[in-house]
Phi, psi and omega in degrees: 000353169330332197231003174309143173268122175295126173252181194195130165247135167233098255047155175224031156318231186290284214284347173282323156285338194269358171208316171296333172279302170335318181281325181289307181320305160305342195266151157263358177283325159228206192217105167306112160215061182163161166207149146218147170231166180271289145037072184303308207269357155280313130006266190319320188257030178232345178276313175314310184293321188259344165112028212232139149307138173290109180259174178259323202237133138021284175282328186302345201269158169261099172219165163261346159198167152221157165270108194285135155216048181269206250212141192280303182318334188261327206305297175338326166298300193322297211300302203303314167317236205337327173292332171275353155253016174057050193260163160290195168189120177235114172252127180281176182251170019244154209314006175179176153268340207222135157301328152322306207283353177301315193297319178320287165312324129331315187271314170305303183285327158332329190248013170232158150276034152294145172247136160219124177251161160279086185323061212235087186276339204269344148313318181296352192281133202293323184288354165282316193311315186284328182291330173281315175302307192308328189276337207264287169317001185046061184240343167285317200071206208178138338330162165236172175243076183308121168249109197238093181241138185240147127284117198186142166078064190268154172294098211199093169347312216257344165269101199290332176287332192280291177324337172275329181251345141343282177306319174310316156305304161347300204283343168234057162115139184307141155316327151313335164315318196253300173283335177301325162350308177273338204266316172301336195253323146320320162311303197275005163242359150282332162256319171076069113308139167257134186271136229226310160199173220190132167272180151176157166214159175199200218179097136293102180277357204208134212273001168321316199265139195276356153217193186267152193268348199227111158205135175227173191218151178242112183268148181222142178234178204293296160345354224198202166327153159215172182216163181232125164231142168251118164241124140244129168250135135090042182253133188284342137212200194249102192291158210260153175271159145304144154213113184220113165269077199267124190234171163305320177266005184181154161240136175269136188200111081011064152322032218298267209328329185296340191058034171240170167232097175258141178235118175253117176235186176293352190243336192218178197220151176226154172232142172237141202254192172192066108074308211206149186311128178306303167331277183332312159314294190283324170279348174294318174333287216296291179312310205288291202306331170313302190298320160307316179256355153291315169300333164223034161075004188251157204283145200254163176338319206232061191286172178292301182322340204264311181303313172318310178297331192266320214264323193295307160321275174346305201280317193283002191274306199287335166293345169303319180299282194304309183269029123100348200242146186303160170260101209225124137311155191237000000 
């Protein structure tokens, strides 16, 4: 543990227990030594368990990175702050709500030696992997027809907290802003496309909410490619989505509960299995590859340029859904 990269976690909500601490724990590459949230009692119980000091501030910490896992309206402030104390940085995504404040940070890690990545952990899953190896073999063809669907976040009136911080996200911006986040950033790594234009509708189904919870869009790229992607948030319950990579020569079809990948062609067929809960995957995937380009310095796959490029695709699904009109790239 002589060479472990020292973290600092900063929020400790949903997504930092149910994946980022878990991951840091497994790993041997590195060593937690801090955590803060504005939260005590959120704080307080994630330094008890793992055994860590409670920080107030940022600055306090001894550290070599941190994991931003606040609320997206905040992250963007946190990563320049950690950048500026010359901290690493793995920011979940998506890496802001509004493109100014993305670009800034983008623009900021450009003009420094900071590594900073974009929490798009779901690219890291060895079964999106098979899928980009299959197309990368021309076993797929070209154009391809991408079918992306997330279900998530089912409803349920008597957990008031889950419903709280649901309407919080909501409240900054339509679901696809935040789970579309992944679905923009598999497209730009399985097609390596520039998205050209955009369709969209979308649906407040329940009048509580504070934006719309059901939107889906049709993207077309320069390559193309074109994709139908679906995001539901807050439906009672979450019907499983689709990931279908459909080509002339072959189909890619992404089982996540099943935990397969299959590529079907006319004559033959391939599966790739995965072994251990897809989370559990992905976020180590995701923690390794951090620790790797923190260690030799080289800018990681799922860069702040990259989180911007996901987040534009987002703003632009939703201004297409609200104005009723394509969304065209130039």
């Amino acid at each position: 543990m002589a060479d472990a990269v020292r973290v600092v976690l900063a929020g400790c909500g949903d997504i930092a227990t149910t994946g980022h601490l878990p991951a840091l724990e497994r790993s041997a590459d590195v060593v937690l030594v801090g955590v803060l949230d504005n939260s005590a009692e959120r704080r307080g119980v994630a330094a008890r368990r793992y055994g860590v000091p409670e920080l107030e501030r940022l600055d306090d910490a001894d550290a070599d990175a941190v994991i931003v896992a606040t609320p997206p309206e905040v992250s963007p402030h946190l990563t320049a702050h950690a950048v500026g104390l010359g901290l690493d940085v793995l920011c979940e995504k998506p890496m802001a709500v509004d493109l100014p404040s993305a670009e800034r940070v983008r623009d900021l890690v450009a003009g420094s030696d900071r590594i900073v990545q974009i929490g798009f952990k779901n690219r890291f899953s060895p079964l999106v992997r098979a899928v980009r190896r299959w197309r990368d073999e021309g076993r797929i063809g070209g154009p391809v027809a991408f079918t992306l669907g997330g279900f998530d976040e089912a409803y349920d009136p008597s957990d008031t907290v889950h419903t709280g911080r649901i309407g919080h996200f909501l409240a900054h911006g339509p679901s696809f802003v935040h789970e579309g986040a992944h679905f923009a950033d598999h497209l730009a790594y399985l097609s390596g496309a520039t998205p050209v234009s955009v369709q969209a509708i979308g649906v407040r189904s329940r009048d509580s909410l504070p934006s719309e919870n059901f939107v889906s869009a049709l993207v077309g790229y320069d390559n193309g490619d074109v994709a139908r992607l679906e995001i539901g948030w807050q439906f009672p319950l979450s019907p499983v989505g689709e990931f279908r990579a459909l080509g002339p020569d072959g189909i890619a079809v992404v089982d996540r509960p099943g935990l397969t990948a299959t590529l079907f062609t006319r004559d033959s067929s391939e599966q790739v299995t995965l072994d251990r809960p897809w989370n559990d995957a992905c976020f180590d995937a995701q923690l390794g590859h951090f620790v790797d380009c923190v260690r030799n310095r080289v800018t990681p796959e799922t860069s702040a340029p990259a989180g911007v490029e996901s987040l534009r695709l987002g703003l632009a699904v939703v201004t297409a859904m609200r104005t009723g009109e394509a969304v065209t790239w130039d």
